[in-house]
N, C-alpha and C positions, 0 to 999 in steps of 0.2 A: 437559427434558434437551437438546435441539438447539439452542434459547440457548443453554444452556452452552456446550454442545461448540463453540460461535459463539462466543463469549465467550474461548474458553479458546485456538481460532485465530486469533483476533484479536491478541491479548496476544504470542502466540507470534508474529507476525508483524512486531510492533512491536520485540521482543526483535533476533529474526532481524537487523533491518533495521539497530539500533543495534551490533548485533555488526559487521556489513559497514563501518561507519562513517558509518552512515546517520542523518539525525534520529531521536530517540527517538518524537517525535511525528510518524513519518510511518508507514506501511506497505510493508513489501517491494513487495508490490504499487505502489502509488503509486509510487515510488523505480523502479520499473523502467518505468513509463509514462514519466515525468519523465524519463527517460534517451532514451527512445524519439523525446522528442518534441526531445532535443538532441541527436538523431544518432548517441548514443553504442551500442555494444554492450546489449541488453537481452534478456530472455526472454521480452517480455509476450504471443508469438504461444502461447508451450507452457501459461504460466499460464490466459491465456483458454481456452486448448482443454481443460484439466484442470478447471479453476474454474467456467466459465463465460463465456459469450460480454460480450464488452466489459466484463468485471470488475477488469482495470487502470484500465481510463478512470473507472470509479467510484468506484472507493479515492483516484482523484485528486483527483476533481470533490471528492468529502468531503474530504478534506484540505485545497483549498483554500477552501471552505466555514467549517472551524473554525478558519482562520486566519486569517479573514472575522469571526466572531466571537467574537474574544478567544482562542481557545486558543491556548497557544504552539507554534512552531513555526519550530525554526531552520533 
């Protein structure tokens, strides 16, 4: 059942991000490190501290990972 619910967050974050005008294939998360790391407005101090420590930088690291191999990602 915590897969899931992991599963079912995950999706929902992908969703989120593409509603913002974000890649479909990136994560809210991601997209707010990404931001972070080009100076722009971000939230990823309130995410990690609700999520989990250094849990932007992860979503990232993976997203550039599966765009590393073959996944798409605009």
């Amino acid at each position: 059942m915590k897969q899931y619910l992991w599963n079912v967050f995950s999706g929902l974050s992908f969703f989120i991000n593409s509603l913002g005008g974000g890649s479909p294939y990136e994560t809210f998360c991601s997209t707010q490190y990404r931001r972070k790391k080009a100076g722009k407005i971000n939230i990823v101090r309130a995410l990690d501290f609700f999520i989990g420590k250094d849990h932007c930088l992860i979503c990232h690291v993976n997203t550039q990972i599966r765009k590393e191999v073959g996944y798409k990602n605009d």
